[in-house]
CHARMM internal coordinates of N, CA and C (Angstrom, degrees):
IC EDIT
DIST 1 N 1 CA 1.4519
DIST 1 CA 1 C 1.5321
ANGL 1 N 1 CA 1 C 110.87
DIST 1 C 2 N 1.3323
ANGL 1 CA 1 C 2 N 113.52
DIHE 1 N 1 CA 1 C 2 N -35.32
DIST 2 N 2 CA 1.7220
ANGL 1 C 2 N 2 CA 106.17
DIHE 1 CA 1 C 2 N 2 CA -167.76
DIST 2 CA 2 C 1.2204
ANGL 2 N 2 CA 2 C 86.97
DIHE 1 C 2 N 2 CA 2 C -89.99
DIST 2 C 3 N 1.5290
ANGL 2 CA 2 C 3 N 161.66
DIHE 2 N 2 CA 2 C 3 N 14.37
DIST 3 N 3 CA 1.5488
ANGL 2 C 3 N 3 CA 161.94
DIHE 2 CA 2 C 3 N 3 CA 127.18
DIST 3 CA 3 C 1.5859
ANGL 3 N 3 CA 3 C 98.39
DIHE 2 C 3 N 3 CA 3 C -26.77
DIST 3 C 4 N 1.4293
ANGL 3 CA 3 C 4 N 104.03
DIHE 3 N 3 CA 3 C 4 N -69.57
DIST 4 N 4 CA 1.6531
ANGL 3 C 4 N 4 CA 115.41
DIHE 3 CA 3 C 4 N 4 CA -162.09
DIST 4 CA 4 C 1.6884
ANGL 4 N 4 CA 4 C 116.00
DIHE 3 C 4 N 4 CA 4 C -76.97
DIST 4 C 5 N 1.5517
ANGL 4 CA 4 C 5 N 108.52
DIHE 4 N 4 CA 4 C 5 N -22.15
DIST 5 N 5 CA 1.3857
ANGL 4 C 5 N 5 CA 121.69
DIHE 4 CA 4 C 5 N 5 CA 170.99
DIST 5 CA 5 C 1.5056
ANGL 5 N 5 CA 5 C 105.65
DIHE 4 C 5 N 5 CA 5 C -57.87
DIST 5 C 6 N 1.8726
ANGL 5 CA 5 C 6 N 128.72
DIHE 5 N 5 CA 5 C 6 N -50.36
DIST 6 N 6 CA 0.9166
ANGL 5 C 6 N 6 CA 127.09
DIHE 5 CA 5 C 6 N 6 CA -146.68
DIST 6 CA 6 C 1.3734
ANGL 6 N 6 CA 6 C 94.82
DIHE 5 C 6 N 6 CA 6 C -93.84
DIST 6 C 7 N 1.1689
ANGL 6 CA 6 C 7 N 139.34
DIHE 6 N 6 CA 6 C 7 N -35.97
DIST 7 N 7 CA 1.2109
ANGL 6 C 7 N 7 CA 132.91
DIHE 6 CA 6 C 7 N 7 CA 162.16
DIST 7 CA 7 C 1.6475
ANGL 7 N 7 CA 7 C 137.36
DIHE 6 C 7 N 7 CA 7 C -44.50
DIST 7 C 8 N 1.7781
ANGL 7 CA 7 C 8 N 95.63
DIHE 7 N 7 CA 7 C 8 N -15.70
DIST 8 N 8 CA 1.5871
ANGL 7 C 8 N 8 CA 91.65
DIHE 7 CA 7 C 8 N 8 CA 175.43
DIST 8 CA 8 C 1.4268
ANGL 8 N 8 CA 8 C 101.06
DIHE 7 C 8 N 8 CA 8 C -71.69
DIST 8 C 9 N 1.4352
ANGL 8 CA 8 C 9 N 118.89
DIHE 8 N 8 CA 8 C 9 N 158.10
DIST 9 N 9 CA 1.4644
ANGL 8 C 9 N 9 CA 141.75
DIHE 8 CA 8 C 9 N 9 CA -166.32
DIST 9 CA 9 C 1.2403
ANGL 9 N 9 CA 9 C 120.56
DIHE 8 C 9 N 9 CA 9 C -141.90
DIST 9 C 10 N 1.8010
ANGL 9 CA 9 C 10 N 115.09
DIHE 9 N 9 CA 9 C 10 N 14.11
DIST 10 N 10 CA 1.3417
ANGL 9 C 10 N 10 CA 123.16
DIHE 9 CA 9 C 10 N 10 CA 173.37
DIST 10 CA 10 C 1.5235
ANGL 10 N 10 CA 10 C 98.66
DIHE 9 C 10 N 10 CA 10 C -101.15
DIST 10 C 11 N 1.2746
ANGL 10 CA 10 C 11 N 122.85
DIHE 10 N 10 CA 10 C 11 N 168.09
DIST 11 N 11 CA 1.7938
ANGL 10 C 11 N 11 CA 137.64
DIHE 10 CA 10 C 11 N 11 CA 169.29
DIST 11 CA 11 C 1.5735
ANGL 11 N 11 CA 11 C 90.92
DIHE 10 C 11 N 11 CA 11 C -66.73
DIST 11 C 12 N 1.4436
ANGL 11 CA 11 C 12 N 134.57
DIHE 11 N 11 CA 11 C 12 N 123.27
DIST 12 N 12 CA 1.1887
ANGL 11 C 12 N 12 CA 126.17
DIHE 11 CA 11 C 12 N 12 CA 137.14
DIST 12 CA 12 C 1.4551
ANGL 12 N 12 CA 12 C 131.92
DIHE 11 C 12 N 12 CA 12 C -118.59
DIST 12 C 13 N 1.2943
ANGL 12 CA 12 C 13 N 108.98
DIHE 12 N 12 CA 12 C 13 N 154.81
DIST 13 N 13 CA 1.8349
ANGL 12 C 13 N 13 CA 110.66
DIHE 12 CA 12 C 13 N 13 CA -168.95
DIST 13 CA 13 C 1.8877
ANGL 13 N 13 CA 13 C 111.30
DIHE 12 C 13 N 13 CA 13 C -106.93
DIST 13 C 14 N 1.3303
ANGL 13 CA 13 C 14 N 111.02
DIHE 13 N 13 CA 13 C 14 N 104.94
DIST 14 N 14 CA 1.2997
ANGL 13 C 14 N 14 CA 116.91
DIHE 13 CA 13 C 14 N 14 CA 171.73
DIST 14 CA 14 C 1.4161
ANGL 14 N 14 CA 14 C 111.20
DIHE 13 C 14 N 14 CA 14 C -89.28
DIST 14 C 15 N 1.3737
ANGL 14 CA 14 C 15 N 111.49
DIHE 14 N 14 CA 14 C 15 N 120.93
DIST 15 N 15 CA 1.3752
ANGL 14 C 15 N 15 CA 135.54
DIHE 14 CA 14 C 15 N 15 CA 152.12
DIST 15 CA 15 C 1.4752
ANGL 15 N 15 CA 15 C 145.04
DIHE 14 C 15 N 15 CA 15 C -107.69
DIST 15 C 16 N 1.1304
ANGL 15 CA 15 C 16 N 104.65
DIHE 15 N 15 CA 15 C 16 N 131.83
DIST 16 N 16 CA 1.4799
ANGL 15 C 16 N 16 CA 100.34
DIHE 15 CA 15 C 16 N 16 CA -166.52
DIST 16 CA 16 C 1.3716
ANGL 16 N 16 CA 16 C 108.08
DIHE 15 C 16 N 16 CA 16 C -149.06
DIST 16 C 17 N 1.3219
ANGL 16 CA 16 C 17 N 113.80
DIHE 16 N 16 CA 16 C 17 N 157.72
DIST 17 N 17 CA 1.8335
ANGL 16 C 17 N 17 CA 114.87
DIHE 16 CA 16 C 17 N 17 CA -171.20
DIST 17 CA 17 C 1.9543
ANGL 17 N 17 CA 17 C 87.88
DIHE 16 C 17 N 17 CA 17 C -103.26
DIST 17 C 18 N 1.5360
ANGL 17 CA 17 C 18 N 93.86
DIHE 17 N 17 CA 17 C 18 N 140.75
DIST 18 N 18 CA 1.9289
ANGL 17 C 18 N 18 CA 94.76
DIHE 17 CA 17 C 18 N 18 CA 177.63
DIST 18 CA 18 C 1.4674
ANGL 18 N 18 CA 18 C 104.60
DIHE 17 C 18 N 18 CA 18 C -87.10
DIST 18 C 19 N 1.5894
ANGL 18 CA 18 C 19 N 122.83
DIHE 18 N 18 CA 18 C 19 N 28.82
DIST 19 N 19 CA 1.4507
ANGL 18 C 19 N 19 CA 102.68
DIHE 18 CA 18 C 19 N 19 CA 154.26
DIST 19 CA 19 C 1.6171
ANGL 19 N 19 CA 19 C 109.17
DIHE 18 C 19 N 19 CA 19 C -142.02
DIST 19 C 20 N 1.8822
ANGL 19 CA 19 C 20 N 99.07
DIHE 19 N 19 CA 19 C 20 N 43.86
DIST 20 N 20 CA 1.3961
ANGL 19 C 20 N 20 CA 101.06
DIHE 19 CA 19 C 20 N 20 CA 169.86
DIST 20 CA 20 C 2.3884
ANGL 20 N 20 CA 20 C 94.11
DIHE 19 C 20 N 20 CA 20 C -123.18
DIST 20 C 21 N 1.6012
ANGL 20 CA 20 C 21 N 59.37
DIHE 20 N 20 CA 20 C 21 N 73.29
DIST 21 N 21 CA 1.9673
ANGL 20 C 21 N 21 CA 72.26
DIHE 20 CA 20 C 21 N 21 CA 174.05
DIST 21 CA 21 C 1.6986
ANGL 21 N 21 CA 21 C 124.01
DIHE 20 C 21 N 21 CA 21 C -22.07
DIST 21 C 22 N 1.5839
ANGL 21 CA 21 C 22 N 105.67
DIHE 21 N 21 CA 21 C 22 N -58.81
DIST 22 N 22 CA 1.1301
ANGL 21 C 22 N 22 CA 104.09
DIHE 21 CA 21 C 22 N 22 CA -165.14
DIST 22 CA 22 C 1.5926
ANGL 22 N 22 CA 22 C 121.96
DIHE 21 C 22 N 22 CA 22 C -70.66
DIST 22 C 23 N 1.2958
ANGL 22 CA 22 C 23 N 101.41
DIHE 22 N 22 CA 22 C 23 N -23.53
DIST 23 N 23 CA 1.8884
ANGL 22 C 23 N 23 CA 110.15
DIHE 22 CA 22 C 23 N 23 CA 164.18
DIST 23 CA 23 C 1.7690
ANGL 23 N 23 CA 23 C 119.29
DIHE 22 C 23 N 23 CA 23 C -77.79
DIST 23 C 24 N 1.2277
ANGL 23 CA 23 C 24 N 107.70
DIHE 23 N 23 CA 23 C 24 N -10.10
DIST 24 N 24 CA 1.7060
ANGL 23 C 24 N 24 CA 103.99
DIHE 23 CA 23 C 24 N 24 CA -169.10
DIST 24 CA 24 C 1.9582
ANGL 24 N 24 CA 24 C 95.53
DIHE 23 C 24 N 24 CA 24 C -80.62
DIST 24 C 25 N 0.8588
ANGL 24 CA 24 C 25 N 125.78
DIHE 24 N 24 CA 24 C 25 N -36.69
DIST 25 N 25 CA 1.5516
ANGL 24 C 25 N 25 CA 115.43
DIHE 24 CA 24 C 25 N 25 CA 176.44
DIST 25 CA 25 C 1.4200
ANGL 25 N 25 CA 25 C 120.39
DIHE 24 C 25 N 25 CA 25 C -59.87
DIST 25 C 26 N 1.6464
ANGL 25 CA 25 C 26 N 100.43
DIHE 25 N 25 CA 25 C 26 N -47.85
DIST 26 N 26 CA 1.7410
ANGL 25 C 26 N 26 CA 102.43
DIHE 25 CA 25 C 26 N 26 CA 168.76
DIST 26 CA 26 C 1.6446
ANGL 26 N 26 CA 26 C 118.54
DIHE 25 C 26 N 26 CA 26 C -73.13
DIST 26 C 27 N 1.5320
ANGL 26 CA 26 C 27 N 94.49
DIHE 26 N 26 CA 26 C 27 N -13.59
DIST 27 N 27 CA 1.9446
ANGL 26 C 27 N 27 CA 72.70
DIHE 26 CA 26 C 27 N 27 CA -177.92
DIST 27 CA 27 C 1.2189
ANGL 27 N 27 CA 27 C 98.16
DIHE 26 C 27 N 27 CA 27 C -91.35
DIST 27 C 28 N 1.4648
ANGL 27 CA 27 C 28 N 135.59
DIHE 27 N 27 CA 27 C 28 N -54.77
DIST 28 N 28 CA 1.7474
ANGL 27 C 28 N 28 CA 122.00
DIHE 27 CA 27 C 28 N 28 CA 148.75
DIST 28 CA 28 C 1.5491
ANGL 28 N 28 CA 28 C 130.06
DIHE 27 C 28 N 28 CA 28 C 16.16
DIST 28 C 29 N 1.6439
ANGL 28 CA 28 C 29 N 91.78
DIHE 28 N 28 CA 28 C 29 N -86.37
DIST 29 N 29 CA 1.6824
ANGL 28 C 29 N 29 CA 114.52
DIHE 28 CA 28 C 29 N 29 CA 156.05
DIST 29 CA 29 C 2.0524
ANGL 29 N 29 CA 29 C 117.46
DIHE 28 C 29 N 29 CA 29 C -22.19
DIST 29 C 30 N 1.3577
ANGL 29 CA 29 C 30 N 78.19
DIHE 29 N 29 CA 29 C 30 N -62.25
DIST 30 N 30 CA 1.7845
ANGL 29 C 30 N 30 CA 91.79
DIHE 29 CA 29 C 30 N 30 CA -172.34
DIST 30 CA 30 C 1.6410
ANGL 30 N 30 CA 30 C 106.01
DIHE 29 C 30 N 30 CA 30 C -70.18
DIST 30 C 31 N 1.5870
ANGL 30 CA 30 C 31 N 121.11
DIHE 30 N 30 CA 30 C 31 N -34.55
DIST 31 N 31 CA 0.9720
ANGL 30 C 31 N 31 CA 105.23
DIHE 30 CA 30 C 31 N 31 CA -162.32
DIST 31 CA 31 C 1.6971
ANGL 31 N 31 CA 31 C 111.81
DIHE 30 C 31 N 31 CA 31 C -89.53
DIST 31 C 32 N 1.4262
ANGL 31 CA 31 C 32 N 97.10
DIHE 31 N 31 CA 31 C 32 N -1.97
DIST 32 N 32 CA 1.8994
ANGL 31 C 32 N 32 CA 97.98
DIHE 31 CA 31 C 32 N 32 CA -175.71
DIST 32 CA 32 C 1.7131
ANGL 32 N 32 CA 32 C 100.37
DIHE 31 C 32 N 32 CA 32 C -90.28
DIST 32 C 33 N 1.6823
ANGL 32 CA 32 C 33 N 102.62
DIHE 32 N 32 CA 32 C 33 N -20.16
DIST 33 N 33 CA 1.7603
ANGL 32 C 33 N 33 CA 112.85
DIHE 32 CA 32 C 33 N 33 CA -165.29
DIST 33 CA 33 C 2.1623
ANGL 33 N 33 CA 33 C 97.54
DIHE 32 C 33 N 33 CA 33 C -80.88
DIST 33 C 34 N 0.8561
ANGL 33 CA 33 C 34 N 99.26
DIHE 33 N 33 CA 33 C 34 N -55.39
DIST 34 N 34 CA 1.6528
ANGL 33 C 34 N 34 CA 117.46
DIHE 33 CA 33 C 34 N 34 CA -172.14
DIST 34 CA 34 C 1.4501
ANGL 34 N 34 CA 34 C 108.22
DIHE 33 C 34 N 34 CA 34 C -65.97
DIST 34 C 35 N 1.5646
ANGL 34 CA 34 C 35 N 120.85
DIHE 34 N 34 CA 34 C 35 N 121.75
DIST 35 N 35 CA 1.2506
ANGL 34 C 35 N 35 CA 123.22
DIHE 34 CA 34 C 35 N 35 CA -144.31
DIST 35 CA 35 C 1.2419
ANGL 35 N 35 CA 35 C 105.46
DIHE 34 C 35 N 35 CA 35 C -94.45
DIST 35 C 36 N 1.6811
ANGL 35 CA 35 C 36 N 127.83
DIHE 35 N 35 CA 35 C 36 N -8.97
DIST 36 N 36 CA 1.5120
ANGL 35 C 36 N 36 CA 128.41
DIHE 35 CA 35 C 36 N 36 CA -168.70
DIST 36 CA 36 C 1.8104
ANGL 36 N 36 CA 36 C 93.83
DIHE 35 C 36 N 36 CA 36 C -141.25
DIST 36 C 37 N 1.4519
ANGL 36 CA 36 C 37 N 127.52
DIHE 36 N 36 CA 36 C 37 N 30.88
DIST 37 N 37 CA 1.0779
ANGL 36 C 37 N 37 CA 128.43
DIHE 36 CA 36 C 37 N 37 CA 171.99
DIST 37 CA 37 C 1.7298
ANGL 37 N 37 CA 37 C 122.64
DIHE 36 C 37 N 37 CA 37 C -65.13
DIST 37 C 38 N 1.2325
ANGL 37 CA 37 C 38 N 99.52
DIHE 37 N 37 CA 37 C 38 N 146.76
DIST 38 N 38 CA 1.7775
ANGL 37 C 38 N 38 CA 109.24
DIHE 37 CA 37 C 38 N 38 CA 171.67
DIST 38 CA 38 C 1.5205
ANGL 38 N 38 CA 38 C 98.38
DIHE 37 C 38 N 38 CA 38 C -122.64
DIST 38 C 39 N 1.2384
ANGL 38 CA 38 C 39 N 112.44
DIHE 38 N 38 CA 38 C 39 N 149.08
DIST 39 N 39 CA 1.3889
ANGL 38 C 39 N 39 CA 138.85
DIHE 38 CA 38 C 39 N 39 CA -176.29
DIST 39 CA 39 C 1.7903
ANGL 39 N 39 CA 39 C 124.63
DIHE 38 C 39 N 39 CA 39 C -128.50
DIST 39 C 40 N 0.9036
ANGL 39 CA 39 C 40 N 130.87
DIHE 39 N 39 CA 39 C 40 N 97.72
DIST 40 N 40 CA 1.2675
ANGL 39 C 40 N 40 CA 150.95
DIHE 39 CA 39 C 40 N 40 CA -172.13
DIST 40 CA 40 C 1.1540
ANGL 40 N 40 CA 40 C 102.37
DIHE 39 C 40 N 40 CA 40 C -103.37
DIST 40 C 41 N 1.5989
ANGL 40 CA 40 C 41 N 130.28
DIHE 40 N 40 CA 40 C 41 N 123.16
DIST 41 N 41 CA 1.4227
ANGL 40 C 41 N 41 CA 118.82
DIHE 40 CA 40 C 41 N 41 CA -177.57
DIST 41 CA 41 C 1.6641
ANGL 41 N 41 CA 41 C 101.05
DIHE 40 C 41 N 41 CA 41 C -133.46
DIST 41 C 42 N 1.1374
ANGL 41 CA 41 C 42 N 154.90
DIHE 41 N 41 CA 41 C 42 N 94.71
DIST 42 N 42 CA 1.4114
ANGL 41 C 42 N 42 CA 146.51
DIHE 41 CA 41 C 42 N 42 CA -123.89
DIST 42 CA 42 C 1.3475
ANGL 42 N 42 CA 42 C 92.50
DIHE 41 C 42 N 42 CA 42 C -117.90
DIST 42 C 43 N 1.1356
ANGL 42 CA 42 C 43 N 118.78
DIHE 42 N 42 CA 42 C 43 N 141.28
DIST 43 N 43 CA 1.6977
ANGL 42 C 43 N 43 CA 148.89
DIHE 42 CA 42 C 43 N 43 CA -169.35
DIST 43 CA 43 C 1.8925
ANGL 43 N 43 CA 43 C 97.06
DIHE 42 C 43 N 43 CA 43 C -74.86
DIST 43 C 44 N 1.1447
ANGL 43 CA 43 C 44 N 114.38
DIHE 43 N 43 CA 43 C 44 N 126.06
DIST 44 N 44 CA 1.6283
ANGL 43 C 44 N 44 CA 111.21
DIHE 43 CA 43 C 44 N 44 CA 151.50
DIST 44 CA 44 C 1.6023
ANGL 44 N 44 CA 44 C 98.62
DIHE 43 C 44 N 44 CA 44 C 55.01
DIST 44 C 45 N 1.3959
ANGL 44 CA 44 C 45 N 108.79
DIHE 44 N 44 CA 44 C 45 N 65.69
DIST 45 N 45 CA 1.6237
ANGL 44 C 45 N 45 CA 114.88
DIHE 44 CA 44 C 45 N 45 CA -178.24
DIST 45 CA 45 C 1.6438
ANGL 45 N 45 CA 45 C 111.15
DIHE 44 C 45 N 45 CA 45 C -178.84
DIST 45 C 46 N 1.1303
ANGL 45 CA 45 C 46 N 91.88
DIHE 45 N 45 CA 45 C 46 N 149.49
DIST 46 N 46 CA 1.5836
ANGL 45 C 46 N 46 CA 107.37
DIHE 45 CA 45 C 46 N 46 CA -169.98
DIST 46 CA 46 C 1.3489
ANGL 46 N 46 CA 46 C 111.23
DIHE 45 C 46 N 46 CA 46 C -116.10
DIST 46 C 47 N 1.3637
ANGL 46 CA 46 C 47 N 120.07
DIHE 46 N 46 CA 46 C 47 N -156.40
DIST 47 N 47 CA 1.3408
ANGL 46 C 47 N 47 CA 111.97
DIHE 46 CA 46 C 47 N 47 CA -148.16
DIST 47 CA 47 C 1.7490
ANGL 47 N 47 CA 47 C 105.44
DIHE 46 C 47 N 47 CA 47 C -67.00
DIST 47 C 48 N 1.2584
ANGL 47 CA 47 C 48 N 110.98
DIHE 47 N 47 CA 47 C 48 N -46.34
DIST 48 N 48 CA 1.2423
ANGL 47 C 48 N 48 CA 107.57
DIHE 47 CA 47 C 48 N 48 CA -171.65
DIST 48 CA 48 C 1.6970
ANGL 48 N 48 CA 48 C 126.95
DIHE 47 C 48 N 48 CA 48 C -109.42
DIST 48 C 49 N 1.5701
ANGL 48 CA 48 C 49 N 69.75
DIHE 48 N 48 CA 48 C 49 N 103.59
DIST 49 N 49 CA 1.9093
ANGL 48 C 49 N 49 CA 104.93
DIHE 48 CA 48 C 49 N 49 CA -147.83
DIST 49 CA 49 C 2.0566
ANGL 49 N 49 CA 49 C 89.36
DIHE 48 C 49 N 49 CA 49 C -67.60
DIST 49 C 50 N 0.9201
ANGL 49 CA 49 C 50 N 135.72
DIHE 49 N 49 CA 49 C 50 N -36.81
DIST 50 N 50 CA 1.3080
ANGL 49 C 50 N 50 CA 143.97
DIHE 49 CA 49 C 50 N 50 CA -140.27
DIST 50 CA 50 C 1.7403
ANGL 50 N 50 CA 50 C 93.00
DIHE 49 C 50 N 50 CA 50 C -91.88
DIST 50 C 51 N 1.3238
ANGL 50 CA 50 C 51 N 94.99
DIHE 50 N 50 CA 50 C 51 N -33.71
DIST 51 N 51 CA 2.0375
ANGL 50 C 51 N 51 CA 85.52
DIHE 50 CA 50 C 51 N 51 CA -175.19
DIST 51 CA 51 C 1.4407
ANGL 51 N 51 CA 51 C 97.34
DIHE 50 C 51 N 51 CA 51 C -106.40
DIST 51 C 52 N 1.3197
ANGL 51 CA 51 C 52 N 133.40
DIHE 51 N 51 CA 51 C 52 N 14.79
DIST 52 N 52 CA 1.6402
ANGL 51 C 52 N 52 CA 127.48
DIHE 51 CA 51 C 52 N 52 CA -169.40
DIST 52 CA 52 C 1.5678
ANGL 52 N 52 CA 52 C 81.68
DIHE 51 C 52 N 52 CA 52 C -112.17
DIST 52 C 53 N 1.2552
ANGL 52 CA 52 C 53 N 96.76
DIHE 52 N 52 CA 52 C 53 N -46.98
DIST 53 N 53 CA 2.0899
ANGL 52 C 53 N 53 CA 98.29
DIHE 52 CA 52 C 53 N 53 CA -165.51
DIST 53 CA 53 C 1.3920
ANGL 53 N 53 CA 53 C 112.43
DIHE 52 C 53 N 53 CA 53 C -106.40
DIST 53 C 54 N 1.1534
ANGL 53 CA 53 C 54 N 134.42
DIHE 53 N 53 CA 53 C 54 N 40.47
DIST 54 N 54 CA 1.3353
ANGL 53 C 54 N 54 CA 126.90
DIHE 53 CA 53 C 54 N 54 CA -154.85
DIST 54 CA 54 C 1.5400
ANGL 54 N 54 CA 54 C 125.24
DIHE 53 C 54 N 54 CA 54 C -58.16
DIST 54 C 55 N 1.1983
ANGL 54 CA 54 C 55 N 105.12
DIHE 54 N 54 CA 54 C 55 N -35.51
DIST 55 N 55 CA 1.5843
ANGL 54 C 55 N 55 CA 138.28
DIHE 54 CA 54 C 55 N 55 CA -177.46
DIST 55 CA 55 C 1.4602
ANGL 55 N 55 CA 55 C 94.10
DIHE 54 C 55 N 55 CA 55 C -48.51
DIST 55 C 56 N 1.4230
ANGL 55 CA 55 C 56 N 102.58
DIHE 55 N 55 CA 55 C 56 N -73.40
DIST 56 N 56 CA 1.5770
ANGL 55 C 56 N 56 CA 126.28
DIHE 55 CA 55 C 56 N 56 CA -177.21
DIST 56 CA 56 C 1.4577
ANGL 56 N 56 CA 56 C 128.85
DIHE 55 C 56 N 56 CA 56 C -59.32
DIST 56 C 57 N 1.6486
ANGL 56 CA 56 C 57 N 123.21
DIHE 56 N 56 CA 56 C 57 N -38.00
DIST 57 N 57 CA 1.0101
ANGL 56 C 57 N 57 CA 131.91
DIHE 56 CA 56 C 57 N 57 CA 130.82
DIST 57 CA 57 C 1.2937
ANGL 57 N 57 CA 57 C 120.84
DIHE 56 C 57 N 57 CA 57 C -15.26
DIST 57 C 58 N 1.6564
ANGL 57 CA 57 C 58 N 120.64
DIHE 57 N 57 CA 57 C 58 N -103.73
DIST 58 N 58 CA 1.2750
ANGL 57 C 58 N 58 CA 132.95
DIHE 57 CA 57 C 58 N 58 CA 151.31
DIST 58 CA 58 C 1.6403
ANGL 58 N 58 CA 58 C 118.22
DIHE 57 C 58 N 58 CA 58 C 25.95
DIST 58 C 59 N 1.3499
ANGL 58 CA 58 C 59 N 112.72
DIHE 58 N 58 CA 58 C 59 N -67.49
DIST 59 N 59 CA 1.2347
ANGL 58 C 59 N 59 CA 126.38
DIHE 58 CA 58 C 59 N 59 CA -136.84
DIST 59 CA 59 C 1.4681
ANGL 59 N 59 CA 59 C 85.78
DIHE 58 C 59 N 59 CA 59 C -117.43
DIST 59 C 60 N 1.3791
ANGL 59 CA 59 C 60 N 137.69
DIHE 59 N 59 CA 59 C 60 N -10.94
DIST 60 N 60 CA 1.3229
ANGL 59 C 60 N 60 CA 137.56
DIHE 59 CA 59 C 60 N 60 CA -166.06
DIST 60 CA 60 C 1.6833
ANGL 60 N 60 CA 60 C 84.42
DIHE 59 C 60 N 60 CA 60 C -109.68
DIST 60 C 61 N 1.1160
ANGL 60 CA 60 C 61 N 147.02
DIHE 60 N 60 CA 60 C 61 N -70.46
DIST 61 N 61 CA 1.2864
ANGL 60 C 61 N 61 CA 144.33
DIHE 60 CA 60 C 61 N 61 CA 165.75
DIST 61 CA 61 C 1.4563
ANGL 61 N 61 CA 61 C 116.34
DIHE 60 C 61 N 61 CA 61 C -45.89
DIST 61 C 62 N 0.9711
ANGL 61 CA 61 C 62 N 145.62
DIHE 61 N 61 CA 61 C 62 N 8.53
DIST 62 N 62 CA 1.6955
ANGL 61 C 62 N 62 CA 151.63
DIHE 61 CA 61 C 62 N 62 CA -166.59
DIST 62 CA 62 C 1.8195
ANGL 62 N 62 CA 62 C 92.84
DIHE 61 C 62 N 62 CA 62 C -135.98
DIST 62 C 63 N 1.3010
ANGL 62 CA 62 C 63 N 113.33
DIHE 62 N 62 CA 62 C 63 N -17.70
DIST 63 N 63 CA 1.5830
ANGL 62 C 63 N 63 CA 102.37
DIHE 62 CA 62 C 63 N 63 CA -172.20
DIST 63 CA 63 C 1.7481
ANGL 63 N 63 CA 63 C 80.57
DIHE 62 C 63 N 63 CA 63 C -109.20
DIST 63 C 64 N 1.2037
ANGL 63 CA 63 C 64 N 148.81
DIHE 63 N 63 CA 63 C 64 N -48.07
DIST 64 N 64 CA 1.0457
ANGL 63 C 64 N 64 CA 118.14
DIHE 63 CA 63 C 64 N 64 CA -153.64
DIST 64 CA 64 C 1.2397
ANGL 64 N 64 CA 64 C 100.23
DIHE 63 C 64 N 64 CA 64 C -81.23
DIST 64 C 65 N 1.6684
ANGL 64 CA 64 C 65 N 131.45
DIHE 64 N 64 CA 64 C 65 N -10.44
DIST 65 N 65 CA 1.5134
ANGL 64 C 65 N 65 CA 116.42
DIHE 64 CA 64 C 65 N 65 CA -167.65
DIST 65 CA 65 C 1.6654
ANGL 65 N 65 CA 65 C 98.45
DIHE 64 C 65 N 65 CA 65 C -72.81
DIST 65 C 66 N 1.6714
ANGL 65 CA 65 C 66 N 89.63
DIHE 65 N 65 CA 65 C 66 N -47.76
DIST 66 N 66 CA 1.8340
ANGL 65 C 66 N 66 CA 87.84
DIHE 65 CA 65 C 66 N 66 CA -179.54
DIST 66 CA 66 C 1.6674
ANGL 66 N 66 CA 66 C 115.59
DIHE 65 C 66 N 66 CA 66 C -48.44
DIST 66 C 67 N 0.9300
ANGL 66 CA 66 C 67 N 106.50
DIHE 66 N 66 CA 66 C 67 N -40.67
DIST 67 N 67 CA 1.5819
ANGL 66 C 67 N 67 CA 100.88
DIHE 66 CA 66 C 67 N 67 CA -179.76
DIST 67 CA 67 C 1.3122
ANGL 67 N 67 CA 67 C 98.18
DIHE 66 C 67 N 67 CA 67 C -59.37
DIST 67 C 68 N 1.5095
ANGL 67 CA 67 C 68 N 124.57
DIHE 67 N 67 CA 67 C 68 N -83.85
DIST 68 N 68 CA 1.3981
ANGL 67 C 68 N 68 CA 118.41
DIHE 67 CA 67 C 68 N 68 CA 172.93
DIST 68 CA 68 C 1.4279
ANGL 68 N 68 CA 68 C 117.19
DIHE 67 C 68 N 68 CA 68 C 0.90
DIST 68 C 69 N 1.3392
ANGL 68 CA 68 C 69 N 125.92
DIHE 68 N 68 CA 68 C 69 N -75.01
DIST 69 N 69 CA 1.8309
ANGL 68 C 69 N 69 CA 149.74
DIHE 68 CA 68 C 69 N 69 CA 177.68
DIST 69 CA 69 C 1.2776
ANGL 69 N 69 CA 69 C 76.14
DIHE 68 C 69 N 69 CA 69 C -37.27
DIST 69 C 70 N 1.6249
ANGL 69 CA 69 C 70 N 122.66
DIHE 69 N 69 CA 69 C 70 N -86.57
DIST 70 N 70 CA 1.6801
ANGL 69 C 70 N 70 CA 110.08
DIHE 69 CA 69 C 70 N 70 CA -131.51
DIST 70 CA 70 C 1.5988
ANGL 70 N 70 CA 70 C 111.75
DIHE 69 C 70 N 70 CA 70 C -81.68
DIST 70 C 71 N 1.7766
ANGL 70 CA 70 C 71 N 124.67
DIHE 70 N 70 CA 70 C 71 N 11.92
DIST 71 N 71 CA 0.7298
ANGL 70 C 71 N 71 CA 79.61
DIHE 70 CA 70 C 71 N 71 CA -179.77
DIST 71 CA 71 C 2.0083
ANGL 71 N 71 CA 71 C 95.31
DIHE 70 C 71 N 71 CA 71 C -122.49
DIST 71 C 72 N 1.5839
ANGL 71 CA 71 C 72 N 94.37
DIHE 71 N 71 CA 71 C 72 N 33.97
DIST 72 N 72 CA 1.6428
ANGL 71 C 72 N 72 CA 108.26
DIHE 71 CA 71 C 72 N 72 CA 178.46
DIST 72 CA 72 C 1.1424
ANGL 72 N 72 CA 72 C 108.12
DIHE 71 C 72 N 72 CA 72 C 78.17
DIST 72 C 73 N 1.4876
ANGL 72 CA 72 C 73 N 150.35
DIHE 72 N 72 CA 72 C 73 N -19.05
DIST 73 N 73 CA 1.3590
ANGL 72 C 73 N 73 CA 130.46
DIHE 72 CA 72 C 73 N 73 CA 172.54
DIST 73 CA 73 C 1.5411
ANGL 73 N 73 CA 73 C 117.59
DIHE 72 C 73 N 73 CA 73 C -45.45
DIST 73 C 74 N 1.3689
ANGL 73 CA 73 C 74 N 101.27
DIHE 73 N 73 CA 73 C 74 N 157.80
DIST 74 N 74 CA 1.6110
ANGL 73 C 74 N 74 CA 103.41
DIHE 73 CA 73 C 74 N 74 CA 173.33
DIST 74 CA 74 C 1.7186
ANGL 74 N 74 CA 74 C 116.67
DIHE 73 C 74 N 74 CA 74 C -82.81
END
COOR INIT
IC SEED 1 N 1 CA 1 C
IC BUILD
């Protein structure tokens, strides 16, 4: 599996809430394996970081796309 992780070649954004235990090892995993990864690890939150934090979410996905945009990757 970490063969096919390292081969992705798009920007990707891992998120995860630090009290949805069972995903924090794999997004870890993914984020040391995945060669252009972002890592977001959210304070006092569980799996579903996007409707607990929305605000924060939001603005954490809207900054990495822009980065993405400005710096031309696909």
């Amino acid at each position: 599996m970490e063969d096919g992780l390292r081969q992705i070649d798009v920007p990707t954004l891992l998120i995860s809430g630090d009290d949805d235990e069972p995903c924090l090892e794999p997004a870890l995993f993914m984020k040391q394996s995945i060669p252009d990864a972002w890592s977001w690890i959210v304070p006092r939150t569980s799996h579903a970081v996007n409707r607990e934090e929305p605000e924060a979410f939001n603005r954490v996905v809207l900054d990495f796309l822009a980065d993405v945009d400005r710096s031309g990757e696909r």
